[in-house]
NUTOR-946167 format. One record per residue (C-alpha): x, y, z; residue number from 0; residue in one letter. Coordinates in pm, whole numbers, plus 50000, padded with zeros to 5 digits. Layout:
BEGIN
{{X,Y,Z},NUM,"a"};
...
This chain:
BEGIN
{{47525,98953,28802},0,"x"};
{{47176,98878,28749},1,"x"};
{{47058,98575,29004},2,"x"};
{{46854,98313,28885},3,"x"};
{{46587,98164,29135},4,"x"};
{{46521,97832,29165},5,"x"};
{{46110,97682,29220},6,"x"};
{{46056,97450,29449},7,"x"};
{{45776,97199,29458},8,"x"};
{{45614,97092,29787},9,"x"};
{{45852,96848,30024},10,"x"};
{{45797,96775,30337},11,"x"};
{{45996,96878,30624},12,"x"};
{{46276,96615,30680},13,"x"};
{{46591,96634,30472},14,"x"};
{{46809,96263,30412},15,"x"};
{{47110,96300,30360},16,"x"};
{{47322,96395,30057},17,"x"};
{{47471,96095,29867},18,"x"};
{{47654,96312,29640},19,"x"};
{{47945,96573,29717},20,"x"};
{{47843,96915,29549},21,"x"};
{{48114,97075,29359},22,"x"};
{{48138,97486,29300},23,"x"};
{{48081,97566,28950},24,"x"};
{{48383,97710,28749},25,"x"};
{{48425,97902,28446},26,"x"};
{{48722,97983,28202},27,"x"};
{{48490,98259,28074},28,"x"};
{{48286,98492,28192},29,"x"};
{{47917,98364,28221},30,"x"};
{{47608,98550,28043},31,"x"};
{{47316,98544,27803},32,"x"};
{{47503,98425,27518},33,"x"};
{{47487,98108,27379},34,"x"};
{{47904,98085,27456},35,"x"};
{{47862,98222,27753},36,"x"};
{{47589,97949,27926},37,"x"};
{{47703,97882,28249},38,"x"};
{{47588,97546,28245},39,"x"};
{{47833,97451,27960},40,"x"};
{{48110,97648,28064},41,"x"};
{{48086,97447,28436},42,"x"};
{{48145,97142,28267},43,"x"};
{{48468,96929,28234},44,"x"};
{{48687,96969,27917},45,"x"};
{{48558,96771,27607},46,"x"};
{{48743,96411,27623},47,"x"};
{{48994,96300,27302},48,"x"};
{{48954,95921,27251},49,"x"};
{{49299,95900,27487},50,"x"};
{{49104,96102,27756},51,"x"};
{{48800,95839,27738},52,"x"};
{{49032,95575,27727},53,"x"};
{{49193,95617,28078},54,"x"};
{{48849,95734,28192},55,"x"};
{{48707,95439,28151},56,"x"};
{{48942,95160,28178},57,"x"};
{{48937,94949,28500},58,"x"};
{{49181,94764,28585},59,"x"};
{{49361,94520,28878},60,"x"};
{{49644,94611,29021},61,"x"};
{{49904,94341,28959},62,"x"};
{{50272,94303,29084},63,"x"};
{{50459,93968,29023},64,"x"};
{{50562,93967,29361},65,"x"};
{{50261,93876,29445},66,"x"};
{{50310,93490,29304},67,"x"};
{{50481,93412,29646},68,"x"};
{{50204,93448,29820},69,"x"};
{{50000,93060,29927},70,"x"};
{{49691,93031,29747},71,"x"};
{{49459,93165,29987},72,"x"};
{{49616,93466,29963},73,"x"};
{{49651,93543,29582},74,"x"};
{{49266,93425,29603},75,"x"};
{{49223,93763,29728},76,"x"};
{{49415,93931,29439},77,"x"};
{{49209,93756,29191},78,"x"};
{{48879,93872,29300},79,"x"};
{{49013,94211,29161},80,"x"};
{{48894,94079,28867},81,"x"};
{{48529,94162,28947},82,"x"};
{{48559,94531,28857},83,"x"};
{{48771,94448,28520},84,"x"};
{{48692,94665,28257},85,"x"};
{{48901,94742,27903},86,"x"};
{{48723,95028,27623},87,"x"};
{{48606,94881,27285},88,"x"};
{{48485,95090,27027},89,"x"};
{{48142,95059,27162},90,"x"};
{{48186,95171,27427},91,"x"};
{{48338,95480,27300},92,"x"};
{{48072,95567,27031},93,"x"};
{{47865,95507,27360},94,"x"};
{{48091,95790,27556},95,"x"};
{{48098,96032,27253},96,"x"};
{{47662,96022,27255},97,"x"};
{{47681,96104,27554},98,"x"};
{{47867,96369,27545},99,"x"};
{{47704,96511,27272},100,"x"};
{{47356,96498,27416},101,"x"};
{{47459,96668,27734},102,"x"};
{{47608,96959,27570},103,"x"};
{{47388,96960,27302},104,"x"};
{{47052,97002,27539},105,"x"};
{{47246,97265,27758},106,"x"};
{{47274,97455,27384},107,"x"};
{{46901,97498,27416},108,"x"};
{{46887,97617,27780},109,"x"};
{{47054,97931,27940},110,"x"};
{{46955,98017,28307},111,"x"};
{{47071,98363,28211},112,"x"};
{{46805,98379,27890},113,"x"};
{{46532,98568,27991},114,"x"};
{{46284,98260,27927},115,"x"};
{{46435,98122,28165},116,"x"};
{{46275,98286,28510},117,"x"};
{{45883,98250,28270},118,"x"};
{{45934,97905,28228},119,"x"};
{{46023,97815,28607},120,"x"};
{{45725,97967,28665},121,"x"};
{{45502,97795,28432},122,"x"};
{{45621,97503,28510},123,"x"};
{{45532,97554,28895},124,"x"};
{{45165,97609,28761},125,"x"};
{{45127,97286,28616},126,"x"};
{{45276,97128,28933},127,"x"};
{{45024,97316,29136},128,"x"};
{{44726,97204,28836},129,"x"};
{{44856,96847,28824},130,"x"};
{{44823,96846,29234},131,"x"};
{{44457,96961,29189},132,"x"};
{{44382,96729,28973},133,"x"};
{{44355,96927,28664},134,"x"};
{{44665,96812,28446},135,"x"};
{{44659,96875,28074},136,"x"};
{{44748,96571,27910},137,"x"};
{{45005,96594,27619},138,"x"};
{{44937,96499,27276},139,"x"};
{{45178,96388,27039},140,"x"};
{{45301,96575,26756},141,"x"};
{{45469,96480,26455},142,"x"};
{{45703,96782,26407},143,"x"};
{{45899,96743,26739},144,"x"};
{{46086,96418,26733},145,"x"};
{{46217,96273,27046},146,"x"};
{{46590,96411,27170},147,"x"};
{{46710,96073,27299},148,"x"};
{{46864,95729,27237},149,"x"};
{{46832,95396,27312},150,"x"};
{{47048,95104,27398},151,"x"};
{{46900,94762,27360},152,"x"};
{{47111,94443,27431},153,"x"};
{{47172,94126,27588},154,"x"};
{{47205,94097,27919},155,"x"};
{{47631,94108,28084},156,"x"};
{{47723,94287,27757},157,"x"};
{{47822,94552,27977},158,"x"};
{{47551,94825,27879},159,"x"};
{{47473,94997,28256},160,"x"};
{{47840,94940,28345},161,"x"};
{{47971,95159,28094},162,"x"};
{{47700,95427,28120},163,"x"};
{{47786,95418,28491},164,"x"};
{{48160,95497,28379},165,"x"};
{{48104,95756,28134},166,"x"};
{{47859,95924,28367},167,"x"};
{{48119,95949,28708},168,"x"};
{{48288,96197,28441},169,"x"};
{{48089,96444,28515},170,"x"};
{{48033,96605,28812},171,"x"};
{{47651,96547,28902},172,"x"};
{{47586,96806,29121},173,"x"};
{{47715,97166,29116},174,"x"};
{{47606,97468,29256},175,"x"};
{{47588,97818,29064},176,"x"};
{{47697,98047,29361},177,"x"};
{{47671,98381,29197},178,"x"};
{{47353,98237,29007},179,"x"};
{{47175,98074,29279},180,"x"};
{{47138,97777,29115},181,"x"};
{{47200,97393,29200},182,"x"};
{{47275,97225,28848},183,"x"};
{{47256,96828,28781},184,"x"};
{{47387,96750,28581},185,"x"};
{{47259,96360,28487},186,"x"};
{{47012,96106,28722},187,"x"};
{{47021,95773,28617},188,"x"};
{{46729,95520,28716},189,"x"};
{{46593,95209,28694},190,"x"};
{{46248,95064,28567},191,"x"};
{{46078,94984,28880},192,"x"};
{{46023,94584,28935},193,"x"};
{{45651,94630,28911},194,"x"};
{{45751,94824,28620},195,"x"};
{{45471,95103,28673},196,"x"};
{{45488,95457,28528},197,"x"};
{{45381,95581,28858},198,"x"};
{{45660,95406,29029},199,"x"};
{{45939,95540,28745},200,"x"};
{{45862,95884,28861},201,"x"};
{{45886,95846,29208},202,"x"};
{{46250,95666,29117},203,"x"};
{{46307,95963,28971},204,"x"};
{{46178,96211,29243},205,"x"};
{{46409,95961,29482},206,"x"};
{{46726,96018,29266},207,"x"};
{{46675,96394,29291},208,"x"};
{{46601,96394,29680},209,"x"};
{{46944,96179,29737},210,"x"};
{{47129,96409,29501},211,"x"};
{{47024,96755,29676},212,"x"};
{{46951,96624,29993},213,"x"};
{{46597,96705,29981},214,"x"};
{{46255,96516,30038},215,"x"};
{{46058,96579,29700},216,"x"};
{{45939,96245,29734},217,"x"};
{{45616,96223,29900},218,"x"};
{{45603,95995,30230},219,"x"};
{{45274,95838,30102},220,"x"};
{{45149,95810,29715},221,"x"};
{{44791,95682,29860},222,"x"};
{{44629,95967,29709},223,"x"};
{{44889,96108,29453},224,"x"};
{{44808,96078,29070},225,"x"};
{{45052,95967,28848},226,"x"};
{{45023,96343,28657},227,"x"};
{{45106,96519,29003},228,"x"};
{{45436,96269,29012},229,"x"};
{{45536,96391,28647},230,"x"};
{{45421,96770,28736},231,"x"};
{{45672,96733,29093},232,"x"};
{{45973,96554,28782},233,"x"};
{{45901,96821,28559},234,"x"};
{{45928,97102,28741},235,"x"};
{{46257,96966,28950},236,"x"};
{{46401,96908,28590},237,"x"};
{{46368,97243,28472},238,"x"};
{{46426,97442,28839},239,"x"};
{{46771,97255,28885},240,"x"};
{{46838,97204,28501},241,"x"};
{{46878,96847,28462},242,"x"};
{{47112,96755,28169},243,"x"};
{{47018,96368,28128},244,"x"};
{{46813,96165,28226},245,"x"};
{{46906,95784,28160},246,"x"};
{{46622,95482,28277},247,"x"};
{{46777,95155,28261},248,"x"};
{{46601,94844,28264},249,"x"};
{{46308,94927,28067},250,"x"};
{{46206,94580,28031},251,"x"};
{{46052,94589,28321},252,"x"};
{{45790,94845,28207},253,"x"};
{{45438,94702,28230},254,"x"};
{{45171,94832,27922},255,"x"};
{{44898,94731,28128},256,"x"};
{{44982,94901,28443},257,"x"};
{{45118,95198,28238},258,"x"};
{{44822,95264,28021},259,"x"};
{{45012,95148,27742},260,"x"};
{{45341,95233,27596},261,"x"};
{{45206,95556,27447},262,"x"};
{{45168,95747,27771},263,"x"};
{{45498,95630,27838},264,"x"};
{{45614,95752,27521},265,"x"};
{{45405,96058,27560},266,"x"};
{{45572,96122,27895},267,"x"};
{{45915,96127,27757},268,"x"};
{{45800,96373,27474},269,"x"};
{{45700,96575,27726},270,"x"};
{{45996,96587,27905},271,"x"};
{{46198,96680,27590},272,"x"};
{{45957,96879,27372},273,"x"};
{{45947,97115,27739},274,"x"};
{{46213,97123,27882},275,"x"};
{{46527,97047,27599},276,"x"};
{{46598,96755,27806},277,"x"};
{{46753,96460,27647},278,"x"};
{{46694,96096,27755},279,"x"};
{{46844,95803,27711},280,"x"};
{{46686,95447,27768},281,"x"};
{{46830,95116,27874},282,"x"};
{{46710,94766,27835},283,"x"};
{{46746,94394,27700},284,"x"};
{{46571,94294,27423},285,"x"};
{{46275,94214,27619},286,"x"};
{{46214,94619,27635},287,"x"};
{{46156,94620,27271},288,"x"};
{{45820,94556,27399},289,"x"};
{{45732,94882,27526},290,"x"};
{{46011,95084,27279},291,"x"};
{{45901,94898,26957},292,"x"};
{{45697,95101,26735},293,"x"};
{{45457,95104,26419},294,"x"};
{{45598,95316,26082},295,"x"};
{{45409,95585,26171},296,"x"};
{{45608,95634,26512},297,"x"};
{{45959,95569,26392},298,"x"};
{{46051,95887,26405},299,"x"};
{{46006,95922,26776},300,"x"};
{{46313,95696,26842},301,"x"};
{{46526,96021,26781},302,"x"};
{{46781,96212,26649},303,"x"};
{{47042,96029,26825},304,"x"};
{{46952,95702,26703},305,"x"};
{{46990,95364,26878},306,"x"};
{{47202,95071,26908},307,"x"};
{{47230,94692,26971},308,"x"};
{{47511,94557,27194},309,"x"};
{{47480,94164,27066},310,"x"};
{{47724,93880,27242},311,"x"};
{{48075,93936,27126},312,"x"};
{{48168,93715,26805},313,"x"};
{{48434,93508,26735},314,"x"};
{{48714,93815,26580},315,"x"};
{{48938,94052,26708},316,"x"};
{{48732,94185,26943},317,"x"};
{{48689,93843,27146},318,"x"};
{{49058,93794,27092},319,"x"};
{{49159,94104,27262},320,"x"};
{{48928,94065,27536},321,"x"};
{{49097,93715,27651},322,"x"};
{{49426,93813,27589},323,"x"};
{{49406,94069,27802},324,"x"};
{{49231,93865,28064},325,"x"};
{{49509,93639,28024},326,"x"};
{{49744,93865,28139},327,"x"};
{{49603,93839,28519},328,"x"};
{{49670,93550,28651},329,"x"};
{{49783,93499,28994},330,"x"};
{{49891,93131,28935},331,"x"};
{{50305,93064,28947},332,"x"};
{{50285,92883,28575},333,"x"};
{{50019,93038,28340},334,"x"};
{{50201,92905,28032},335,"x"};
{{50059,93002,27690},336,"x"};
{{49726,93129,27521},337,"x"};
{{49640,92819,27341},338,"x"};
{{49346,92850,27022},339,"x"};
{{49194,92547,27233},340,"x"};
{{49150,92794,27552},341,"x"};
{{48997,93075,27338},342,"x"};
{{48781,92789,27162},343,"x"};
{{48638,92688,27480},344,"x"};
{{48608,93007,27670},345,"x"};
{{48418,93116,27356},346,"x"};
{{48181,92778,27340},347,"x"};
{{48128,92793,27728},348,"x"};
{{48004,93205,27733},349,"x"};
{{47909,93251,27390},350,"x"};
{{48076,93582,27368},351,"x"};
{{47878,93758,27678},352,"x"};
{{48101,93942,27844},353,"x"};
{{48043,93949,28173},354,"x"};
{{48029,93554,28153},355,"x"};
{{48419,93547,28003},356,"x"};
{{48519,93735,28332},357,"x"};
{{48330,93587,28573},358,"x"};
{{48422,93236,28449},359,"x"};
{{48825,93299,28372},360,"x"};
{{48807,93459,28804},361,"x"};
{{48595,93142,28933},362,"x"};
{{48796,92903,28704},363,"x"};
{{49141,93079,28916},364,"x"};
{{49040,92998,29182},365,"x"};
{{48923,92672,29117},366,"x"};
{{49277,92596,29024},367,"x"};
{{49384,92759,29356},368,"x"};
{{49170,92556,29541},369,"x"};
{{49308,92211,29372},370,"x"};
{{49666,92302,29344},371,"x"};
{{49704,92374,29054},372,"x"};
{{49909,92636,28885},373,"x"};
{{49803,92672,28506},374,"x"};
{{49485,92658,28390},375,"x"};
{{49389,92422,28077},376,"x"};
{{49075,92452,27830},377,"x"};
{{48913,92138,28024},378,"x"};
{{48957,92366,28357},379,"x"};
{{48750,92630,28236},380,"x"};
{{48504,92368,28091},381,"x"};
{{48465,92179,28405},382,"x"};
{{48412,92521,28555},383,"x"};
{{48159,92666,28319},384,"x"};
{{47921,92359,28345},385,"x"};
{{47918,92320,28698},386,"x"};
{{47974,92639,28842},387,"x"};
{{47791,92825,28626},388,"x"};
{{47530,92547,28577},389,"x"};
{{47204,92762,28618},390,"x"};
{{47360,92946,28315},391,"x"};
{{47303,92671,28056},392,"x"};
{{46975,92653,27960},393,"x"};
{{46970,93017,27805},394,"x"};
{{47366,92958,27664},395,"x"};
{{47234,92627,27500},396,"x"};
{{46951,92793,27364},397,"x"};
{{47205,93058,27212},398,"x"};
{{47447,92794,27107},399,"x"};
{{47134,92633,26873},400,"x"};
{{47141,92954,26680},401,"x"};
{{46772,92826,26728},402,"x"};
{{46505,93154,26711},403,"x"};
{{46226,92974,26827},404,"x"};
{{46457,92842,27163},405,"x"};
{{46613,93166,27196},406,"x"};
{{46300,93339,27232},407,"x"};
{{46211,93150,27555},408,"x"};
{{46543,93338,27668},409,"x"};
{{46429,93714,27601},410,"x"};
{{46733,93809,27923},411,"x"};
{{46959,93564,28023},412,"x"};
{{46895,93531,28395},413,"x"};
{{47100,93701,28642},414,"x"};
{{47302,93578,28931},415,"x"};
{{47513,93649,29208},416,"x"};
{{47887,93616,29148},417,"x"};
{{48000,93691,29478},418,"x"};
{{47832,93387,29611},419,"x"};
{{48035,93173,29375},420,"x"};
{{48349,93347,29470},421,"x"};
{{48289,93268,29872},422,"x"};
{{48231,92950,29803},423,"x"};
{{48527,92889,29616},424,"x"};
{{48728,93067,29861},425,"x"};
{{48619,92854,30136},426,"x"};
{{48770,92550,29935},427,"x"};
{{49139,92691,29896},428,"x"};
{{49365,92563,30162},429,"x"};
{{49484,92813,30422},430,"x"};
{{49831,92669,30483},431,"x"};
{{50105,92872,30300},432,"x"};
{{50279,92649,30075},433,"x"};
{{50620,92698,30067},434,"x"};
{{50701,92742,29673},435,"x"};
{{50923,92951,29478},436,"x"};
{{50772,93084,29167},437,"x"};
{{50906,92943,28843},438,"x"};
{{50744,93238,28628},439,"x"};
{{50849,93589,28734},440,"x"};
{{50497,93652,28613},441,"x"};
{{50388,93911,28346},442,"x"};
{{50634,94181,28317},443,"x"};
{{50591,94607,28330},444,"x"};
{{50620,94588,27917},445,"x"};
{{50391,94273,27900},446,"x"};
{{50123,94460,28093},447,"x"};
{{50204,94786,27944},448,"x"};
{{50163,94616,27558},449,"x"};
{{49876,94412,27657},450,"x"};
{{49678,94753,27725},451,"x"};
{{49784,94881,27447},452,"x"};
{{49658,94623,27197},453,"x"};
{{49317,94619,27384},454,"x"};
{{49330,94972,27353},455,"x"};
{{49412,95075,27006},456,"x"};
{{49367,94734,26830},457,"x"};
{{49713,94668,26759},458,"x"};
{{49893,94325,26648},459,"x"};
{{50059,94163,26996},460,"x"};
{{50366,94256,26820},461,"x"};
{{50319,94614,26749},462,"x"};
{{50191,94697,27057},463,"x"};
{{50550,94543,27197},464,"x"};
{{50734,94718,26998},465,"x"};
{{50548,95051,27040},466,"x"};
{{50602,95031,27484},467,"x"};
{{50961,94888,27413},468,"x"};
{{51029,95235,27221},469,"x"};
{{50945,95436,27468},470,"x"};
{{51076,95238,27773},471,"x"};
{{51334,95376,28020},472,"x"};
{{51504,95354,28307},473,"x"};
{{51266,95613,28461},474,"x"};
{{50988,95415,28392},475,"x"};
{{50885,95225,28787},476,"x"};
{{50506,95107,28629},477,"x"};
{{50317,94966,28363},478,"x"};
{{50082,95312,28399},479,"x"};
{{50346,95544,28340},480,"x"};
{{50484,95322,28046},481,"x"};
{{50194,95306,27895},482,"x"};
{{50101,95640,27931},483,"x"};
{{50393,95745,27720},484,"x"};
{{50313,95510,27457},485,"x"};
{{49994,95609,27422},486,"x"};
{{50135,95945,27382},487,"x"};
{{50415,95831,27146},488,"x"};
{{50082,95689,26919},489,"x"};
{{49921,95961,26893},490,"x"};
{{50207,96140,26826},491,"x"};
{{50315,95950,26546},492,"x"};
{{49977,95993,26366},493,"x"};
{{49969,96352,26411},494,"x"};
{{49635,96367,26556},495,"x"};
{{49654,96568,26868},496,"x"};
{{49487,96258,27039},497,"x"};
{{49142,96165,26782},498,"x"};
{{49186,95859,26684},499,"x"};
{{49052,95782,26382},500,"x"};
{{49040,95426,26419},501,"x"};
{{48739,95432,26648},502,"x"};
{{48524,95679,26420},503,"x"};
C-alpha cells in the first residue's frame, strides 16, 4: 500500500492538548488511485436521506408528564431544557444537503493516492518556506476559476451557526489514515476575529488546526510574522492534512481597512480554492455584505454553490409550526389551548426571529412559575417581552416600522446573554414544594409523537395524529420510538425509500 507523507510546517516544541477524539478511518472498499476508490470519501459517513438529517439534527427536551408534580422550583429546572431546542425546517435542510455536497464534491478533486498528490505537498512547503522569508508571490485574480464556496447572510438568532454546528458534528472531524499515514480533517469552522483583521483570521485558523491535532502550528508571538507567512503556515496545513471545509462565521466583523481591502480577502479565499480544491463557506449578518458585496464584474466569484438569505420568520406555516411545537413543552399543570391571540403576540413581540420565540416562551415559563401561575396568557408573554427582554426593543421596533431608513441603524440585532435572564428568574420562584395535584396529565406519548411529526414533514395537526395513531402499539414505551415508526410508515407510504420530495 503506497504511504502518503504528510509536510509539516515549523511549530514549536509544546503540544496542547487534543480537543477532538480521532477516529480510525474505515472503508467498505478497497482504497486506491481511482476516483471511487479515494480514501478520503470512502472514510466518510453514509450519505443522509432527508429522514437521516432529520433525527440528526433535531434537538429536543426530554419531557415526561410526571414531571408536573414536581413544585415550581423544580420544573424551573426542566424548562431551561428549552435552551438547546431545535426542530429542522426546510432551510435548514437545503443548508445540510450544501454541505454535503461541497465536502464530497472537493474530496472528488483530491486523492492522497494520485500521484500529484506527494508534488503538491511539496510545493506547497516551498511557499511556506518563501512566505517565511519574506518572498511570497501574491495571487492575482482570474476570471476563469470561480470561487468553490457559499455564503449565508442573515439576521442575527435566525439560527445560521447553530445549524452549521449541527450538520457539521455529523462528520467525524478528525481521522487518521493508518495504512496511509495520513491525519484527515475533515471541516474547521472559525470565527471573524473581533478586530476583524486578516492577519488575525489566519491565526484562528492555525488555532483550530493546533486544537484539532494537538499540535502548536500557531506561533507563540506574531511580532515579526507577515500576514503571507500566516496564509503560507494555513495553506500548507490544508493541503498536508486535507482539509475538506473550511467555514468562517461572523464575517461582519472583517475590517477593509485593516485587511487591505476586501479584495485580498477575496483573493485569499481564491487562493485557497483555486490551490488546493478546498471549498469554503462564509457566515455573517447582513452587516458582512460589506466586505462580501461585489461590483458586476466580480459576481461570479460568489460561486458555484450560490448563497442564501435566512430573513425573520413570517407570519405562515412555518411560524405556526414553530409555536406549536414550542407549545407542546410546558412544564405548567394547566397549559390550556393555543389561542390565535398567543401566536399574534408571540409574533408582534419577536418579529419572527427565532431565537427570540424560544428564549421568550422559556423566560415567560418561568415567569409564570415564579408568580404562581399555571397557564400562560398572550398578556404574559407581552409583559415578558417588554420588560425582560427590554434592551431588545429598539432594533424589534425598528423592524416592526417596516421602516428602511430605521432598520438600517440596526445592521445585527444586538446580542445578549440568556442565561443571565434565566438565573434571575430562577432566583424569584419560591422554593417551598407546593402540594398540588396536577389537573392536566400533560401532553401525551401521541401528542408529542404528532407534534414532531407536523414540524417535521409539514403536516395538518390532524394528519400528523392520525399518521402516529396508525402505527401506535402496545410495544410502543416513548414518543421516540413512536415516532420513529411513523416516520417510517411516511415514507413508506410515498414509496420513496426516505427522499422526501417535499423539501426539494
Amino acid at each position: 500500500m503506497p504511504t502518503t507523507t504528510t509536510t509539516s510546517v515549523d511549530a514549536v516544541p509544546a503540544h496542547p492538548p487534543h480537543t477532538v477524539r480521532a477516529l480510525m478511518a474505515k472503508y467498505d472498499k478497497p482504497i486506491g488511485p481511482q476516483p471511487e476508490n479515494n480514501p478520503l470519501l470512502l472514510a466518510l459517513p453514509a450519505i443522509k436521506s432527508d429522514r437521516d438529517w432529520i433525527w440528526q439534527l433535531t434537538t429536543l427536551p426530554d419531557y415526561d408528564p410526571e414531571q408536573l408534580q414536581d413544585p415550581p422550583y423544580v420544573r424551573a429546572y426542566h424548562v431551561v431544557a428549552l435552551k438547546d431546542f431545535f426542530v429542522v425546517s426546510e432551510r435548514s435542510l437545503k443548508l445540510a444537503r450544501k454541505i454535503d455536497l461541497m465536502i464530497r464534491s472537493g474530496y472528488a478533486k483530491r486523492n492522497p493516492l494520485g500521484g500529484d498528490h506527494f508534488r503538491e505537498l511539496q510545493r506547497a512547503y516551498s511557499m511556506a518556506q518563501a512566505a517565511k522569508a519574506g518572498k511570497a508571490q501574491k495571487i492575482v485574480y482570474s476570471a476563469t476559476s470561480p470561487f468553490f464556496t457559499s455564503s449565508l447572510i442573515g439576521v442575527s438568532g435566525m439560527g445560521k451557526s447553530t445549524t452549521m454546528e449541527a450538520i457539521l458534528a455529523s462528520y467525524p472531524q478528525y481521522l487518521i489514515h493508518e495504512t496511509l499515514g495520513l491525519h484527515q480533517v475533515v471541516w474547521l469552522k472559525v470565527d471573524c476575529p473581533k478586530d476583524g483583521s486578516v492577519k488575525e483570521l489566519a491565526l484562528n485558523i492555525l488555532r483550530a488546526f493546533d486544537a484539532v491535532l494537538g499540535t502548536s502550528h500557531t506561533p507563540r508571538t506574531t511580532k515579526n510574522v507577515t500576514v503571507d507567512d500566516l496564509m503560507a503556515r494555513v495553506m500548507q496545513l490544508a493541503r498536508a492534512h486535507c482539509l475538506g471545509l473550511l467555514v468562517v462565521d461572523e464575517l461582519q466583523n472583517v475590517s477593509v481597512r485593516k485587511s487591505g481591502g476586501r479584495e485580498e480577502l477575496l483573493n485569499w479565499f481564491q487562493e485557497l480554492i483555486n490551490e488546493l480544491k478546498l471549498p469554503v463557506f462564509i457566515l455573517g449578518t447582513f452587516k458582512a455584505r460589506d466586505v462580501w458585496q461585489l461590483d458586476v464584474r466580480h459576481t461570479r466569484r460568489v460561486g458555484v454553490m450560490g448563497s442564501a438569505t435566512w430573513t425573520p420568520l413570517a407570519r405562515g406555516p412555518e411560524f405556526d409550526l414553530l409555536i406549536e411545537q414550542l407549545w407542546s413543552y410546558q412544564w405548567l399543570r394547566e397549559p390550556g389551548e393555543l389561542t390565535e391571540e398567543f401566536r399574534a403576540v408571540v409574533y408582534e413581540e419577536t418579529q419572527g426571529i427565532v431565537a427570540f420565540i424560544v428564549d421568550m416562551f422559556l423566560v415567560c415559563q418561568l415567569h409564570a412559575l415564579g408568580h404562581g401561575k399555571e397557564t400562560l396568557t398572550a398578556k404574559m408573554f407581552r409583559d415578558v417581552a417588554r420588560k425582560d427582554f427590554e434592551f431588545l426593543q429598539p432594533p424589534l421596533c425598528a423592524l416592526r416600522s417596516g421602516q428602511p431608513l430605521r432598520m438600517q441603524k440596526f445592521p445585527d440585532l444586538g446580542s445578549y446573554d440568556v442565561d443571565e435572564l434565566i438565573q434571575h428568574r430562577h432566583m424569584l420562584i419560591p422554593q417551598e414544594a407546593v402540594s398540588m395535584t396536577p389537573d392536566s396529565p400533560g401532553v401525551s406519548m401521541v401528542g408529542r409523537a404528532a407534534a414532531k411529526i407536523q414540524s417535521a414533514l409539514g403536516l395538518s395537526g390532524g394528519d400528523a395524529k392520525a399518521l402516529v395513531e396508525s402505527v401506535l402499539t402496545a410495544d410502543h414505551k416513548s414518543h421516540r420510538k413512536l415516532t420513529e415508526d411513523a416516520l417510517a410508515e411516511y415514507f413508506k407510504r410515498r414509496g420513496d425509500g426516505g427522499s422526501d420530495a417535499s423539501f426539494a
